[in-house]
DRENGU-726690 format. One record per residue: residue number from 1; residue in one letter; x, y, z of N, C-alpha, C in turn. Coordinates in nm, 2 decimals. Layout:
// residues N
ATOM  num  residuo     n_X     n_Y     n_Z    ca_X    ca_Y    ca_Z     c_X     c_Y     c_Z
ATOM  NUM        A       X       Y       Z       X       Y       Z       X       Y       Z
...
//
This chain:
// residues 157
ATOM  num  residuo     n_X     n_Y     n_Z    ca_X    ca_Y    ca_Z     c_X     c_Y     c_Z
ATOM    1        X  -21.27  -10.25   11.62  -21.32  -10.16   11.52  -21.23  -10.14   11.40
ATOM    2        X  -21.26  -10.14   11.29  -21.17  -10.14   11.17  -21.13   -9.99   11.15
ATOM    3        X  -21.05  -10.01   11.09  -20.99   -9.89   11.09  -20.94   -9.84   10.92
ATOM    4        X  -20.99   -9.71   10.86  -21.00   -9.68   10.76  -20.79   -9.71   10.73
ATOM    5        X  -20.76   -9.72   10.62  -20.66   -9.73   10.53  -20.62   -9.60   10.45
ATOM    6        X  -20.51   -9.45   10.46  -20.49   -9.43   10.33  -20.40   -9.42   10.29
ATOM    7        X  -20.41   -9.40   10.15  -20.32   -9.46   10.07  -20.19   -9.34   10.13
ATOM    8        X  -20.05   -9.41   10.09  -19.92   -9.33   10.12  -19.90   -9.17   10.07
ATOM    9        X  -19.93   -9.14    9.95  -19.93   -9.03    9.90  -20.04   -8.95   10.00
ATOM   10        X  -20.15   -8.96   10.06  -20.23   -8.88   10.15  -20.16   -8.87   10.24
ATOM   11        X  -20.13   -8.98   10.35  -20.08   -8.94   10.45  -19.94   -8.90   10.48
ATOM   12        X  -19.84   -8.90   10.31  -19.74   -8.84   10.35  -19.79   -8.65   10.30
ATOM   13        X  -19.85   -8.65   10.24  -19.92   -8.50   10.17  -19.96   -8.45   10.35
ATOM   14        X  -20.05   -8.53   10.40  -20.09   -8.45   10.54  -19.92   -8.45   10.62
ATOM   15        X  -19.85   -8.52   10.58  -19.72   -8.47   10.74  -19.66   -8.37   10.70
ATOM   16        X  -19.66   -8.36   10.54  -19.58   -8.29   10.50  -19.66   -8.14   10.53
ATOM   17        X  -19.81   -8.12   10.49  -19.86   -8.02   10.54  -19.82   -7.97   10.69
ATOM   18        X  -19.86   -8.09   10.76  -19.89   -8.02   10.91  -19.72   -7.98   10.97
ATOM   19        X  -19.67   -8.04   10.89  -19.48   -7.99   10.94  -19.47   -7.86   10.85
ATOM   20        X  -19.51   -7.87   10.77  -19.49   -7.69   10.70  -19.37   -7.68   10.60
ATOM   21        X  -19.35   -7.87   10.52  -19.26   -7.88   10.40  -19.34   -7.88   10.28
ATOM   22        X  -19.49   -7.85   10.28  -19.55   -7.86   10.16  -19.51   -7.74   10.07
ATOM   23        X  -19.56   -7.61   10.10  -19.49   -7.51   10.08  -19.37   -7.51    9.99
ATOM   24        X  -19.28   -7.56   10.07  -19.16   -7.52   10.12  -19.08   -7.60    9.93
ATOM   25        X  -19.14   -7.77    9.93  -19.13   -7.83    9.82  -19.19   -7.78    9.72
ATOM   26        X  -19.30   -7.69    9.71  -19.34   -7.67    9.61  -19.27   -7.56    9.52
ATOM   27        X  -19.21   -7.46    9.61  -19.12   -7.37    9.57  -19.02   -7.40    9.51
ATOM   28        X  -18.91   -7.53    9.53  -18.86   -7.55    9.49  -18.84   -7.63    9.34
ATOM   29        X  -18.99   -7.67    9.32  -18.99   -7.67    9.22  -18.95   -7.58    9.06
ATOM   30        X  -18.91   -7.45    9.16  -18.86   -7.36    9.00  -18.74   -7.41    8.98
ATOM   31        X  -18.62   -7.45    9.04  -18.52   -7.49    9.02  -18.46   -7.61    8.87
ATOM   32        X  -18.60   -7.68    8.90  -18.63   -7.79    8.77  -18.67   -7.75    8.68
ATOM   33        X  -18.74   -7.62    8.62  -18.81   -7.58    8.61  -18.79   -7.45    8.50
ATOM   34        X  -18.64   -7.36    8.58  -18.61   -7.25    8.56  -18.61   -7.22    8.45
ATOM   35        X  -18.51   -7.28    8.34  -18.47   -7.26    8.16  -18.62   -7.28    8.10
ATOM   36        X  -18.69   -7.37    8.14  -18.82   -7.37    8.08  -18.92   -7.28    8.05
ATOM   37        X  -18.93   -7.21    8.18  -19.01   -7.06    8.22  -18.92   -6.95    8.19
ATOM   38        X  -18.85   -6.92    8.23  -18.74   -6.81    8.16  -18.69   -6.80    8.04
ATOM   39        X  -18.61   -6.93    7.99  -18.58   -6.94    7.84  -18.43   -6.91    7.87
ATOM   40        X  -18.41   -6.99    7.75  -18.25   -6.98    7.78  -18.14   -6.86    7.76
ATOM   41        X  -18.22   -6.79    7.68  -18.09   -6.69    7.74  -18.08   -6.65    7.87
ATOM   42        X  -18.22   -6.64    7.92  -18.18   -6.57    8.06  -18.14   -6.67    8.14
ATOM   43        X  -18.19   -6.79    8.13  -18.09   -6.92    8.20  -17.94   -6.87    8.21
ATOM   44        X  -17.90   -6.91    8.07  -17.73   -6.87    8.07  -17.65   -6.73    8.15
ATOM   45        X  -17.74   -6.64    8.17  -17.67   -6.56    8.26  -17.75   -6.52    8.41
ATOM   46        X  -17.85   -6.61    8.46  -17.89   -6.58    8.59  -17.94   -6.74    8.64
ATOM   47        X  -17.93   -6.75    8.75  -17.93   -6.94    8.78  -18.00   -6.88    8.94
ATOM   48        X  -18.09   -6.98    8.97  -18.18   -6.95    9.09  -18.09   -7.05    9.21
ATOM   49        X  -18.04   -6.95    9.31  -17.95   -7.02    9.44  -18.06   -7.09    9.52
ATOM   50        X  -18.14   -6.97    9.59  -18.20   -7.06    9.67  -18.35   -6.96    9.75
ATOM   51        X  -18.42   -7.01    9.80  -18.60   -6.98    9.82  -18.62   -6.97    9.94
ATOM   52        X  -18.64   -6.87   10.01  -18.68   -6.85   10.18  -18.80   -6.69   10.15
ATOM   53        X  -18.88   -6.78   10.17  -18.99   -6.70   10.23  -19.07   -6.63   10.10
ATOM   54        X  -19.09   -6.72   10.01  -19.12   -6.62    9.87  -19.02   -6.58    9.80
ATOM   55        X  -18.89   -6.54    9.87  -18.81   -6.47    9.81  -18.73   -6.52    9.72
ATOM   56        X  -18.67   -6.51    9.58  -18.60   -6.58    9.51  -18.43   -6.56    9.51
ATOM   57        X  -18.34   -6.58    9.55  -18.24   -6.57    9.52  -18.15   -6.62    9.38
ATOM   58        X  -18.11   -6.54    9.27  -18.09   -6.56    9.17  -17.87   -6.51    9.18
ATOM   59        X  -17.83   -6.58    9.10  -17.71   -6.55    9.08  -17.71   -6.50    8.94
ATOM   60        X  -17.64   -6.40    8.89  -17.65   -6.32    8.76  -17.49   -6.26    8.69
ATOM   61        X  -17.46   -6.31    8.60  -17.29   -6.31    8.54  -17.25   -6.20    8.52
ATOM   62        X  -17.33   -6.08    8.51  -17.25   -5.91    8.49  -17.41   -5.83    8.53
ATOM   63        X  -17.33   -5.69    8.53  -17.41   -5.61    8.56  -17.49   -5.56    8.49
ATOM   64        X  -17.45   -5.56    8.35  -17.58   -5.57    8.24  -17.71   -5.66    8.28
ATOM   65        X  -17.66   -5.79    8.31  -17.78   -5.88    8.31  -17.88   -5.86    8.40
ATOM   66        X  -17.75   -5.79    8.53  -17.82   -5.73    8.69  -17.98   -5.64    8.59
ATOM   67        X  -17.92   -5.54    8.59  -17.97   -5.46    8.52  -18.13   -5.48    8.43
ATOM   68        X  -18.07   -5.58    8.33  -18.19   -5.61    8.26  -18.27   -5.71    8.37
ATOM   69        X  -18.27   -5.76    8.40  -18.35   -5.83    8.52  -18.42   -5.78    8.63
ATOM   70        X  -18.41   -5.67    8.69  -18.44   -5.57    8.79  -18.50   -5.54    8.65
ATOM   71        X  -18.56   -5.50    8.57  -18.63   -5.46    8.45  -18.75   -5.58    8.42
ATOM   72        X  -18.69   -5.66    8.43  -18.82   -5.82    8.39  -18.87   -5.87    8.51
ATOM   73        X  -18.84   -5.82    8.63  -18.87   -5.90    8.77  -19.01   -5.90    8.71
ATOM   74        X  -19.10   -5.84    8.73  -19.23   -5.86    8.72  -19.28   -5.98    8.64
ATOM   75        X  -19.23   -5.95    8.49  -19.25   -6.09    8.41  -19.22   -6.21    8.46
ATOM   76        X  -19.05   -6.20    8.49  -19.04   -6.29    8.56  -19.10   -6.39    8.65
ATOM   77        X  -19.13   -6.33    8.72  -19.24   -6.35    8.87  -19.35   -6.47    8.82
ATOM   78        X  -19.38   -6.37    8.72  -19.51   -6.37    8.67  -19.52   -6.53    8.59
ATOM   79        X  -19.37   -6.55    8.53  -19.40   -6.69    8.48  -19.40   -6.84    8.57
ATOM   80        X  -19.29   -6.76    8.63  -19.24   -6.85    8.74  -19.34   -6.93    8.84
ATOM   81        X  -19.47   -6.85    8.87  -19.60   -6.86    8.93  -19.65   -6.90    8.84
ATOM   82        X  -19.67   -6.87    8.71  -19.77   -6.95    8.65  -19.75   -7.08    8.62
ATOM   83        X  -19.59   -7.11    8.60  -19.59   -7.26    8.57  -19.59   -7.34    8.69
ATOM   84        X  -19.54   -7.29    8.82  -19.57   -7.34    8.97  -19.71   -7.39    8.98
ATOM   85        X  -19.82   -7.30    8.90  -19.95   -7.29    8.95  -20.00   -7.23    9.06
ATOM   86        X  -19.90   -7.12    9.16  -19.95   -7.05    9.24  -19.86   -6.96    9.28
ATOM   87        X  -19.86   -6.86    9.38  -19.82   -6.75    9.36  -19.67   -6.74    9.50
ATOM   88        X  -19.62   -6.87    9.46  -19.49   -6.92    9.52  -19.38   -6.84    9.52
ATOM   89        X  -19.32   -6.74    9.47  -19.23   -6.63    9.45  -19.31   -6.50    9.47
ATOM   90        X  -19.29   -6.39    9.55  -19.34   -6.31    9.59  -19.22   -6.17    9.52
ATOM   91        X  -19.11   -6.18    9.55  -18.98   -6.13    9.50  -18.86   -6.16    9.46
ATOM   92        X  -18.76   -6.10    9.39  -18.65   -6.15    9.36  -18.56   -6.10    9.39
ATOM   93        X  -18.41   -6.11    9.43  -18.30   -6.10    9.45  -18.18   -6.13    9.41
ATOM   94        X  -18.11   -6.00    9.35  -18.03   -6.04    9.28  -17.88   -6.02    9.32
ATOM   95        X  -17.81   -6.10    9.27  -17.68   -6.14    9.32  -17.58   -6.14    9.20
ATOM   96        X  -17.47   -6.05    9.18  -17.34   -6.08    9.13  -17.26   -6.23    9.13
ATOM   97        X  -17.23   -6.30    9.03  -17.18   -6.39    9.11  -17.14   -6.49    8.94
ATOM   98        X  -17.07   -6.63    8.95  -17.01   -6.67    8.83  -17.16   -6.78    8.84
ATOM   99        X  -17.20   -6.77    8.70  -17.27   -6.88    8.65  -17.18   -7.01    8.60
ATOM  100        X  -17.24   -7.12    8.66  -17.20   -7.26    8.65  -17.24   -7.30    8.51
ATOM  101        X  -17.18   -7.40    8.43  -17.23   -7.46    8.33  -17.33   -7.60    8.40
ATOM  102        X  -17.41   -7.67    8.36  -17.45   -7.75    8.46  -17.38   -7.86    8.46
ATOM  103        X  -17.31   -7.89    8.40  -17.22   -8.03    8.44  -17.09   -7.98    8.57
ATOM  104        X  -17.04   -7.88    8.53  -17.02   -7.84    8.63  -17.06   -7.82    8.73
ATOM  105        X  -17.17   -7.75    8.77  -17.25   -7.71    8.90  -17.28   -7.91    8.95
ATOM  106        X  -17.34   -7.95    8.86  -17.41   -8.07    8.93  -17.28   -8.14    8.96
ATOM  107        X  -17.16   -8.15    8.88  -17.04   -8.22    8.98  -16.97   -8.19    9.08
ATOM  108        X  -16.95   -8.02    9.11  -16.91   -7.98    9.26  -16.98   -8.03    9.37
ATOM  109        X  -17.16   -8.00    9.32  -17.25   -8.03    9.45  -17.26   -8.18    9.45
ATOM  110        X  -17.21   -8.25    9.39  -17.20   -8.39    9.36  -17.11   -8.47    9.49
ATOM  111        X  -17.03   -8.37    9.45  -16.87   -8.38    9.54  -16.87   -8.33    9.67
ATOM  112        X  -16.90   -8.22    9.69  -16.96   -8.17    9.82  -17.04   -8.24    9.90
ATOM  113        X  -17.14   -8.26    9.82  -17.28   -8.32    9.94  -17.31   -8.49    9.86
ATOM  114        X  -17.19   -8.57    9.87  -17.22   -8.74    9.85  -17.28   -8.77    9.95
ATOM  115        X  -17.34   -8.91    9.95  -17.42   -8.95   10.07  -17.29   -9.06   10.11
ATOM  116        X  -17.30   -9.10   10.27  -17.18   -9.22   10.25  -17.30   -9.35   10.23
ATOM  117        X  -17.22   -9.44   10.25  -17.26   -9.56   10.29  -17.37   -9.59   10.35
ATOM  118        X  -17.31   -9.54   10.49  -17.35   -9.59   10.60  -17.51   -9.44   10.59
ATOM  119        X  -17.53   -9.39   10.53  -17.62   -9.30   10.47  -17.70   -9.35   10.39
ATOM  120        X  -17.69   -9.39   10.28  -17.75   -9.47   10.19  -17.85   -9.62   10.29
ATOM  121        X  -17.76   -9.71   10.37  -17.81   -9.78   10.39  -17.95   -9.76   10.51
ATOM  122        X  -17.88   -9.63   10.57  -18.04   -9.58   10.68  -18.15   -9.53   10.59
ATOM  123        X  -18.10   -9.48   10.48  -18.24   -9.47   10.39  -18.28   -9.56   10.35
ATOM  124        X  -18.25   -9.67   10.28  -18.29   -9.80   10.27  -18.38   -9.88   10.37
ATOM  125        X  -18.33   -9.84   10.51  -18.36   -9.87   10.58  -18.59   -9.83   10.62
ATOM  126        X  -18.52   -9.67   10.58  -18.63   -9.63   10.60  -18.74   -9.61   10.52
ATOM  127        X  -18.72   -9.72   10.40  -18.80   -9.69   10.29  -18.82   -9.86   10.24
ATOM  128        X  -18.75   -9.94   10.30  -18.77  -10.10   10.28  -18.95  -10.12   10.30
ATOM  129        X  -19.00  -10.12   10.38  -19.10  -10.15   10.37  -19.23  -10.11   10.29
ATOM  130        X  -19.18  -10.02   10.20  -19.26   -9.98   10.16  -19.31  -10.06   10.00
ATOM  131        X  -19.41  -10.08    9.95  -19.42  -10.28    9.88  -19.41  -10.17    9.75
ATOM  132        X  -19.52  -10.05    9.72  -19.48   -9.99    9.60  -19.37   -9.96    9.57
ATOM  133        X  -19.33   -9.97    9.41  -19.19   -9.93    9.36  -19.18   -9.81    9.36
ATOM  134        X  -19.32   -9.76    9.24  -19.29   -9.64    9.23  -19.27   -9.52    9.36
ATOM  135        X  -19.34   -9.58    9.42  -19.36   -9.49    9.56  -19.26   -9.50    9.68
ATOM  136        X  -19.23   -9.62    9.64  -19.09   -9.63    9.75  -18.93   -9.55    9.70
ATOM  137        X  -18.94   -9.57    9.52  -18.87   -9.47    9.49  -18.83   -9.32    9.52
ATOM  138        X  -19.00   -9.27    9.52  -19.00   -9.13    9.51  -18.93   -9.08    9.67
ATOM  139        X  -18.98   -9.13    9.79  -18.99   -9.16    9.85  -18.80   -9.12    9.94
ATOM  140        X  -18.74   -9.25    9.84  -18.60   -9.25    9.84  -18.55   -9.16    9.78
ATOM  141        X  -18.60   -9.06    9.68  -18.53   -8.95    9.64  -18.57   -8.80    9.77
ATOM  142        X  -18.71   -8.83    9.81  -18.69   -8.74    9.91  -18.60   -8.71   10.04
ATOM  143        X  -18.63   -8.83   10.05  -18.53   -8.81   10.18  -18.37   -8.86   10.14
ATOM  144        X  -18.33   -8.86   10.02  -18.17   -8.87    9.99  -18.17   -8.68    9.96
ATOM  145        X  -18.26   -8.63    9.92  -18.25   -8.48    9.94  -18.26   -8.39   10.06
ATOM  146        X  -18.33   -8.45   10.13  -18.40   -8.41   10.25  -18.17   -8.38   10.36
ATOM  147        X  -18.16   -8.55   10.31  -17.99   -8.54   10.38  -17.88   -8.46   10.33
ATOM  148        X  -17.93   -8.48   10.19  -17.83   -8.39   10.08  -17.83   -8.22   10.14
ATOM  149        X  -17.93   -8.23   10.16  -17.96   -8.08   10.19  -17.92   -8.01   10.31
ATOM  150        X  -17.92   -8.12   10.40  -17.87   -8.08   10.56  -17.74   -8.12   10.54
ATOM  151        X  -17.66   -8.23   10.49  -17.50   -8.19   10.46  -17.46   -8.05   10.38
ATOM  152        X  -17.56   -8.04   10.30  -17.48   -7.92   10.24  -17.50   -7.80   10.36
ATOM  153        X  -17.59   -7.78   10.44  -17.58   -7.68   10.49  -17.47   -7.67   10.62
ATOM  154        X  -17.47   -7.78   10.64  -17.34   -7.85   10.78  -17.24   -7.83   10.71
ATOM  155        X  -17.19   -7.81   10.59  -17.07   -7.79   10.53  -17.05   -7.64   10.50
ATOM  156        X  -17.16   -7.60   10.51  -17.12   -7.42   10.45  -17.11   -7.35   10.59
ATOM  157        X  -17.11   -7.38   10.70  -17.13   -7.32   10.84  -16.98   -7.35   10.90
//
């Protein structure tokens, strides 16, 4: 009996559903995102750490900014979900802390969470057969993040 075919994008959309990383990716999308929806001033003095549960964790350069922001949460929120397209941030949390310039930021976590070798080549591994480029690409950036992400967290513990 033949057996229906679907395309890679479906059946990785359903694992990713039924594992409970759909979600999870989609949130993260404010991070790419952030200077766009917020705008740059507030970029330059509040940078989004990290997303568990709706919740947004923001790092913020003084207590003025603390301040005015506990003032914009709502707006905030409110952009952040609109350009998501759904109602992905629920709250925010704010945090004292030094803002990174981004060359900076992207070269510490650069340095911190490299992949080795012998890392690189099991991804390869796990993405060789796949014939599309584009899709074998995308593919290879997930799961080079997917590791990035569990080194980084094996490193902060």
């Amino acid at each position: 009996m033949a057996r229906k075919l679907d395309r890679l994008s479906t059946t990785l959309g359903k694992i990713l559903k039924n594992r409970g990383f759909q979600g999870r990716l989609h949130e993260y999308r404010v991070f790419g995102q952030w200077e766009r929806c917020v705008g740059a001033m507030i970029a330059r003095h509040a940078q989004p750490q990290s997303i568990r549960g709706g919740r947004l964790l923001l790092i913020v350069d003084s207590p003025a900014w603390m301040q005015q922001l506990t003032l914009l949460k709502p707006e905030v929120i409110e952009k952040l979900n609109r350009s998501l397209g759904s109602a992905a941030i629920r709250d925010i949390t704010l945090k004292l802390g030094e803002i990174l310039e981004d060359h900076e930021r992207m070269t510490e976590e650069a340095e911190a969470t490299a992949l080795s070798p012998g890392e690189r080549a099991t991804i390869e591994q796990y993405v060789a057969e796949i014939a599309d480029v584009a899709t074998r690409d995308a593919i290879r950036r997930v799961i080079e993040k997917d590791f990035l992400s569990r080194k980084k967290k094996s490193n902060t513990r």
